[in-house]
N, C-alpha and C positions, 0 to 999 in steps of 0.2 A: 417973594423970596421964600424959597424953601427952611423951614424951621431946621435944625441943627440940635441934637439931644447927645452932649456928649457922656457915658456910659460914667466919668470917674466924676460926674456932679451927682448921680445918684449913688456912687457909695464904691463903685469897683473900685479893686488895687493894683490886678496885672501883673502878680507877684509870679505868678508859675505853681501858689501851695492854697490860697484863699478862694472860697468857692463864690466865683462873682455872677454865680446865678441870678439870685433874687435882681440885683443891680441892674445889669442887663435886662433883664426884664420888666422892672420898672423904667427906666429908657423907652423901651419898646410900648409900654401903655400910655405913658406919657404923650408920646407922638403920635399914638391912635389918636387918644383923648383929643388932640388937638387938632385932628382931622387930619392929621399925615402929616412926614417929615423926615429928616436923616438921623439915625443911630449913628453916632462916631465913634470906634471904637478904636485908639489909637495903638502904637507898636507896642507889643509886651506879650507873653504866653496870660490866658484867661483861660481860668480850670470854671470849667461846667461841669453841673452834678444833674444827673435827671430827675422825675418828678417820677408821681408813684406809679405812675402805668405806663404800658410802651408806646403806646399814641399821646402820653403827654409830653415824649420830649424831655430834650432841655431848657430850650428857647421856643417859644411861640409867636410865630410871627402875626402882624396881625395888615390888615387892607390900608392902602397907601405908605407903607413903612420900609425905607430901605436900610438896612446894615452897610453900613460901608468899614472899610478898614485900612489899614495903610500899604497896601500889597499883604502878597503871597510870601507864606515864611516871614512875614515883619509883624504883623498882627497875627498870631495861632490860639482860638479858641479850641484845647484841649479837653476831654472828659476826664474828670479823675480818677489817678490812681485809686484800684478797689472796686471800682463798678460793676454791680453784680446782679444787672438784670436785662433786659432786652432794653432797646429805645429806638422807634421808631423814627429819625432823624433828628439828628443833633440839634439842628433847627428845622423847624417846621410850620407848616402854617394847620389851623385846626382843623378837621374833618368835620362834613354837613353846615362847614361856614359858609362857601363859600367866594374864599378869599383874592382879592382883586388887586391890580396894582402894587406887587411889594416884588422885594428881591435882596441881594447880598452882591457887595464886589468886595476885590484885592483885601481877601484875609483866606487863613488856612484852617479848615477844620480837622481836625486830628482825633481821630478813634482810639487809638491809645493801647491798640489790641493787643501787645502784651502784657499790658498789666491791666486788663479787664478782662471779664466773662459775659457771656448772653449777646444777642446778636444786636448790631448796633450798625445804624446805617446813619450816613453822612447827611445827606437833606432830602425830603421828604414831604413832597405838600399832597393834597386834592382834595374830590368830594367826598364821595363815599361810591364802592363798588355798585352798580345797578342802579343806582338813582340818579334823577336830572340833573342836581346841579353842578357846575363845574367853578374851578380855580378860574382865574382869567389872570393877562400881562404880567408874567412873571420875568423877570432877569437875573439871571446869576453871570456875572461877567468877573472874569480874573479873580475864580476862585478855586483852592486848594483843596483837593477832599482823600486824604492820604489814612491808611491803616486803621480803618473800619474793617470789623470781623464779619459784618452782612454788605450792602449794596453802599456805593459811593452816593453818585446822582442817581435819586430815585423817586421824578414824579409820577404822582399816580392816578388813578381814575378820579375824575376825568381835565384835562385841564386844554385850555385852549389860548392860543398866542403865547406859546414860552421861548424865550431866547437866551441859550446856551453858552457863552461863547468866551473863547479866548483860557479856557479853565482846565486841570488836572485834575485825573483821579488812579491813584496810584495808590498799590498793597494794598488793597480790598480782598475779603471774604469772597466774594459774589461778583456784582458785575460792575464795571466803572461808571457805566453810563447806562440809565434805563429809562425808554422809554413809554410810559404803561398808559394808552388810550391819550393821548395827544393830539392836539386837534392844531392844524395851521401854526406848525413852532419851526424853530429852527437853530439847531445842533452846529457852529463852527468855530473853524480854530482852535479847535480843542485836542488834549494828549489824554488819552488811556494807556497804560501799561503796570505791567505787571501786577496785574489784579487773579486773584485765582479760577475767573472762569471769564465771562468775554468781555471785551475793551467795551462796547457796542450791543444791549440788547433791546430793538428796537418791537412787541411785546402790544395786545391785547387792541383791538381796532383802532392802534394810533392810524391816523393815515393825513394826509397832507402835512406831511415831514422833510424838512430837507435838510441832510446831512454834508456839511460844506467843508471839504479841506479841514480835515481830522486825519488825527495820524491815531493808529492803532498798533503797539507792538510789544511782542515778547508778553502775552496774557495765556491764562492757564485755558481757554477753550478759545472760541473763535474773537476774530479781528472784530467783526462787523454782523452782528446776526437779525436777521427780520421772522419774525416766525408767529405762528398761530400757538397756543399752548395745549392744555390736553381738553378745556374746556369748547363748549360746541357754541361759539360766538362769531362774529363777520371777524377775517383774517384783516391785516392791515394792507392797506393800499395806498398808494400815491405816494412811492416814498422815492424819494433823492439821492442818490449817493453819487456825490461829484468831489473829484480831486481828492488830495490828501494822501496818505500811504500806511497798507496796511503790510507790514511783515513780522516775522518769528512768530506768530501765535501758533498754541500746539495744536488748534485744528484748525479749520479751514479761513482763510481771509476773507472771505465772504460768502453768509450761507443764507439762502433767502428760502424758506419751508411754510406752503401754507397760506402764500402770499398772494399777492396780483399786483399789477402797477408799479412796478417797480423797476428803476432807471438806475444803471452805476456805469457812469463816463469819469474817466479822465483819472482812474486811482492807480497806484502801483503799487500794485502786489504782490509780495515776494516773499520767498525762503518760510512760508508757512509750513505746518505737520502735514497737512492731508492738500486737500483742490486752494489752489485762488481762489474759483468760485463755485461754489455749488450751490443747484437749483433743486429741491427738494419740494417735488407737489405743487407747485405753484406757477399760475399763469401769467402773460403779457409782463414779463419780463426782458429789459431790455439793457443788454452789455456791450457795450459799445468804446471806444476808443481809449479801450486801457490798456498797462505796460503789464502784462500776468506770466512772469516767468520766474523759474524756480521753486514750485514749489513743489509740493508731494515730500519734503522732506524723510517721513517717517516710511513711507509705502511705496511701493509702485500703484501707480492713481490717476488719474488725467489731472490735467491742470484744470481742467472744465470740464464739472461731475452734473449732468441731467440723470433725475431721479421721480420715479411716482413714489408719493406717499399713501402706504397699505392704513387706512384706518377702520380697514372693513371691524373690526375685532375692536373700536373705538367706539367715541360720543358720536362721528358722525355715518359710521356705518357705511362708509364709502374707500372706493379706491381712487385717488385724486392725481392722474398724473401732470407732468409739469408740459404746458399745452401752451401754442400761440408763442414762444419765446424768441427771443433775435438775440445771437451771436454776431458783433458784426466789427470789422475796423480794430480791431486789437490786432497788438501784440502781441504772441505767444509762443512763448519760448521753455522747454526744459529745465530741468535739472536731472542729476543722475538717478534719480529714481523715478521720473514724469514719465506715463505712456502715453497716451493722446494727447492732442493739444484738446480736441471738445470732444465728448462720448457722452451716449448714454445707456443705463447698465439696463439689464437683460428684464425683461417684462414693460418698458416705457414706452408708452403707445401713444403718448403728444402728435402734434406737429408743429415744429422745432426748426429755426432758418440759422442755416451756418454760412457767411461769405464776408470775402473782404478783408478776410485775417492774416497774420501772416506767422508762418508758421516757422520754429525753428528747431534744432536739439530735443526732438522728441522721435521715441518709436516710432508712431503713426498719426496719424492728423487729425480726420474725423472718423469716429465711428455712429449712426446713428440709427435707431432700430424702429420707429412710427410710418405708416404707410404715407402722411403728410409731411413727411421732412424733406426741407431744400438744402443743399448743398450746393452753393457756388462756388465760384473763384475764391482759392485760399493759398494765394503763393507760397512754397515751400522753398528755405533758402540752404543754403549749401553753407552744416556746420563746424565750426574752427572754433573751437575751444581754448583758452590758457591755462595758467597753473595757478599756483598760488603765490608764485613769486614775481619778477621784474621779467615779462615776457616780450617779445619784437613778433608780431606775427603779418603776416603779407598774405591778402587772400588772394585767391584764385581770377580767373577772365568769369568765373559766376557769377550771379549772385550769393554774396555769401554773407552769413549771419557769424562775427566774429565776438565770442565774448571773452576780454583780457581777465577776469576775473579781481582778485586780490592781487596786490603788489603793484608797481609804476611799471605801466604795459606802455605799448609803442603800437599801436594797430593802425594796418595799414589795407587798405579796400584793394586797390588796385583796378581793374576796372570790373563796372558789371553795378549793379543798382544796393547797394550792401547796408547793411545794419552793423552799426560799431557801436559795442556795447563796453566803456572802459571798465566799470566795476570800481570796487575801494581802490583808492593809489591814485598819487599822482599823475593820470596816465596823457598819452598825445595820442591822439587819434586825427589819423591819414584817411578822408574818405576817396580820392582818389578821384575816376576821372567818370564816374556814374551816378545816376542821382540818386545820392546815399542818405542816410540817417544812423543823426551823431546821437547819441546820449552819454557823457561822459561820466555818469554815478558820481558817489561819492569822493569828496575829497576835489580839491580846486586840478580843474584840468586845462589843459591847452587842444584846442579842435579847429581843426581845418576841412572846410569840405572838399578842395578840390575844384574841380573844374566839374561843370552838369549843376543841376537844380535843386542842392541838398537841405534838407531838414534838421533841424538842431533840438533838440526836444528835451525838454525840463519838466518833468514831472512829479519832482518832490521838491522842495525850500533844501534839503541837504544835498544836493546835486551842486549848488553853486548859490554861497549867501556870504554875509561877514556878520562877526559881532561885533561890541560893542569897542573890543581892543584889539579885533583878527580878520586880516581876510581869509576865505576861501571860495573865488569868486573863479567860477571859468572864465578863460578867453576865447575870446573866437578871434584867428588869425588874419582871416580872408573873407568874411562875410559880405557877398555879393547882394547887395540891396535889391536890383534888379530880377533876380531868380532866386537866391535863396529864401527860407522861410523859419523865425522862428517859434516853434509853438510852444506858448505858456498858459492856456491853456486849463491844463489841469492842476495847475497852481491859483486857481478863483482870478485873476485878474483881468479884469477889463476894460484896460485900454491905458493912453497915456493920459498923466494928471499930474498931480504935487506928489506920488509918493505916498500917499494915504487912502483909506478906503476903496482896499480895491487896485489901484491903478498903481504905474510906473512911472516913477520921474527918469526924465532925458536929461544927463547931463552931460558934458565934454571938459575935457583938460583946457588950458588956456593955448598951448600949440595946435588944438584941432588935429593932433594924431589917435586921442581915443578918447569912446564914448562909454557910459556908465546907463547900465540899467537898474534902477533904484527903488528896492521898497523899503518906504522909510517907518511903516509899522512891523516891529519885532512879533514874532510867534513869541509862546509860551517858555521856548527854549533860549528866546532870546537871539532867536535869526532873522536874519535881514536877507531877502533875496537879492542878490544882487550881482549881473554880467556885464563882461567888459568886452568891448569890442571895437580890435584896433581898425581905424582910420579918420577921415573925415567925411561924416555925413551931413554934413552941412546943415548942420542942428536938428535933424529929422530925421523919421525913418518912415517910407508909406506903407501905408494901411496893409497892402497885401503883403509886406517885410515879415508881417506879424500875426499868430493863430492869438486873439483872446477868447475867453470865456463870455458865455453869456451874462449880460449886466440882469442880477436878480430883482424883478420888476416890484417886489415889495418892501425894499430895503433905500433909503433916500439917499444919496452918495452928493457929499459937499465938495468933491473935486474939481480940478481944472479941467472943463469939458479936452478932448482931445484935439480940438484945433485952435484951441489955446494955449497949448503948453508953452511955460515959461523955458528958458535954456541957462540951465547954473553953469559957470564956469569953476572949473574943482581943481587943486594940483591932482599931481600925478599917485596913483595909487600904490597903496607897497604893494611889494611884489609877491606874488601869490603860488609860489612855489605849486431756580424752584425745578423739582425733579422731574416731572413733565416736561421741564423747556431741554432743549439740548445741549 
């Protein structure tokens, strides 16, 4: 049985005004001393004060010790008012320890940054820069790292096996989430926004990373960044970026500089300042099967920027263009200032493969400038635009790429193979009599494919999910088991089960006129994915009915394998109307 070290037996009070350092900390030795164990730190604000240097912290965590607390926002260890010096993570584990086995869940760390001075970053562990040893099995799960004046998450050189997940980092100084020389970890379910530079800075030879179904938005620099910095070290490679949705950051959604190996399937990317994605210098990069429309916000820009990076005048005295990369199976759609859907700008001498995409509401398609670039099939669709209010639109015998926008739209395909894109609003989307593809965005919608072989596609948990006391669930009207297809996909799920880790529970009304698709683990925000879909499927849907995601071969999943799904009978639902980095 794991030992239990509750914080208010060695002296804390949890007042919001008494500095329950020392306390906290003696908890924390305690449960070393005893060869490992749980800190409990139960609901109440706890004011930490740091120690006298910036590597000492507040908190020190030490090997086999976990902090637990009682949620996010229920338990808040805060810094106190007056703090008037740097701190290298509020909690942390010691530098040239070592440290192994330890972690922190369900509590909130709070920086306190108005009323402190000196830079102050939220947690903090590793070795030491240059030298062998590293941190090892780290966890931070369902934790809060909010209004830190320096970095949120900020593991460092060098740590290996860390697991991120299900956590927030919001109103930070710097960057929500960092990842600095990382070895075999993995980043999911997690929220950055509105931190003052990126949601995402993935930083210094991390490489076997995988970034899972994160949402990233509304941050002062980029969504999602992977980069080399100015120092002359191996870039990061092998890194992940699957599902989750990056949009509003004021530059780019995803910018990978510097890099190699690197994979980003299944994200939606939208309404960023500069590109979805930009490739900056770096090779065997590979974009594949994402929604990347809307952005360029602030510029005329492509939505997909390839770029060489000039370091001739740097550490590494070379010119490094972005070589070997694949464009391939997206979505790519405009906005009113997007020029290309893929380009690259003038000097990039790669070879660079663009095919399979499909392209919409932009000036021009591909531009590409290396004697080795392939350009395949990239269907161009014929585009209809709406407003910003309650729009009816009827496309064309084309194919035509319709996006309703804002407000309760009515889009209608017509014939011809079309992309209905509803946007915010309650919208109904008509795909007609071609094999279309529905995404209904934001806000609970009503979708019909139509007659032909249509696609239904969910690419973010806010496209169609409930809380705790609300639906906002699409329906699908007409879904043909036989020929249609739903992809979920870039939502991490793989396959049918109970609802948990991972999978979807099947469940049916007791009339057997409609079915429930169900995740029964909440995100961060407190969403439940979850679609409705009228008929009777005779408690099942087959295999081919349904796109999932790859099952992650190092993560152990306790579900109902898929051809054992149990079948819940449910009523009826309500009605669901650093200045080197960049």
């Amino acid at each position: 049985m794991t030992l239990q070290f509750n914080v208010r037996d060695f002296g804390a009070v949890g007042d919001g005004h008494t500095s329950d350092t020392a306390a906290i900390q003696a908890a924390i030795d305690a449960a070393a001393k005893a060869g490992g164990g749980d800190v409990y730190i139960p609901a109440g604000t706890w004011t930490l004060t740091p120690g006298g240097k910036p590597a000492d912290g507040a908190l020190m965590l030490k090997s086999n010790v976990f902090i637990k607390g009682e949620g996010m926002g229920v338990t808040v260890l805060k810094l106190a008012d007056g703090t008037d010096q740097a701190v290298t993570g509020i909690i942390r584990s010691a530098s040239g320890e070592a440290t192994h086995d330890f972690g922190v869940s369900n509590l909130t760390l709070d920086g306190n940054r108005d009323a402190t001075s000196g830079k102050v970053d939220g947690w903090y562990n590793g070795f030491l820069p240059g030298q062998p040893g590293q941190d090892s099995n780290v966890t931070l799960s369902g934790v809060e790292i909010r209004d830190c004046s320096g970095y949120g998450f900020d593991p460092h050189e060098r740590t290996a096996n860390m697991l991120i997940e299900n956590s927030v980092s919001h109103g930070n100084g710097l960057d929500g989430f960092v990842a600095d020389y990382l070895i075999d970890s993995t980043f999911r379910n997690n929220l950055a926004y509105d931190n003052d530079r990126h949601g995402f800075n993935i930083v210094t030879t991390t490489h076997d990373l995988a970034l899972l179904n994160n949402v990233s938005h509304d941050n002062g620099g980029g969504g999602i960044v992977v980069q080399r910095g100015s120092e002359n070290i191996p870039s990061p490679y092998h890194i992940t970026i699957e599902g989750g949705e990056v949009y509003g950051n004021a530059a780019e959604g995803v910018l990978v500089k510097l890099s190699n190996g690197v994979d980003i399937s299944g994200v939606d990317i939208h309404h960023n300042g500069t590109s979805g994605v930009r490739v900056y210098g770096s090779t065997d990069v590979e974009v594949r099967g994402n929604l990347i429309h809307e952005n360029a916000q602030k510029a005329g820009i492509p939505e997909v920027l390839i770029q060489p990076f000039d370091d001739r005048g740097g550490v590494s005295g070379k010119l490094h263009p972005s070589d070997h990369n694949t464009f391939a199976d997206n979505i790519i759609t405009g906005g009113d200032k997007s020029t290309f859907g893929v380009a690259e700008e003038s000097g990039q001498s790669g070879s660079n493969s663009v095919y399979g995409n499909t392209f919409a509401h932009l000036q021009d398609t591909v531009s590409l400038q290396g004697a080795g670039d392939h350009v395949g099939t990239n269907p161009v669709l014929n585009a209809i635009d709406g407003g910003n209010g309650g729009d009816a639109i009827v496309g064309t015998a084309k194919a035509d790429s319709i996006n309703g926008k804002d407000g309760a739209d009515t889009l209608n395909g017509g014939s011809g193979a079309d992309l209905l894109w509803g946007g915010a609003g309650h919208d109904r989307l008509l795909g007609g009599s071609g094999n279309d593809t529905l995404i209904g965005g934001a806000d609970a919608d009503v979708l019909f494919g139509g007659a032909g072989s249509d696609l239904f596609r969910f690419a973010s948990v806010s496209d169609s999910y409930r809380t705790a006391t609300a639906s906002h669930a699409d329906r699908i009207g007409d879904f043909d088991a036989a020929h249609d297809i739903i992809d979920v996909s870039g939502l991490g799920f793989t396959g049918f089960g109970d609802g948990h880790d991972g999978t979807l529970k099947f469940t049916t009304n007791a009339e057997h006129t409609r079915v429930y698709l169900k995740d029964l683990d909440a995100d961060v925000q407190g969403h439940r994915f979850e679609l409705i879909l009228d008929g009777d499927f005779k408690a099942a849907l087959p295999s081919k009915s349904m796109v999932f995601a790859d099952a992650p071969t190092s993560l152990a999943s306790t579900s109902t394998p898929a051809d054992a799904v149990s079948v819940e009978l449910v009523g009826v639902a309500q009605d669901h109307p650093e200045t080197a980095l960049v």
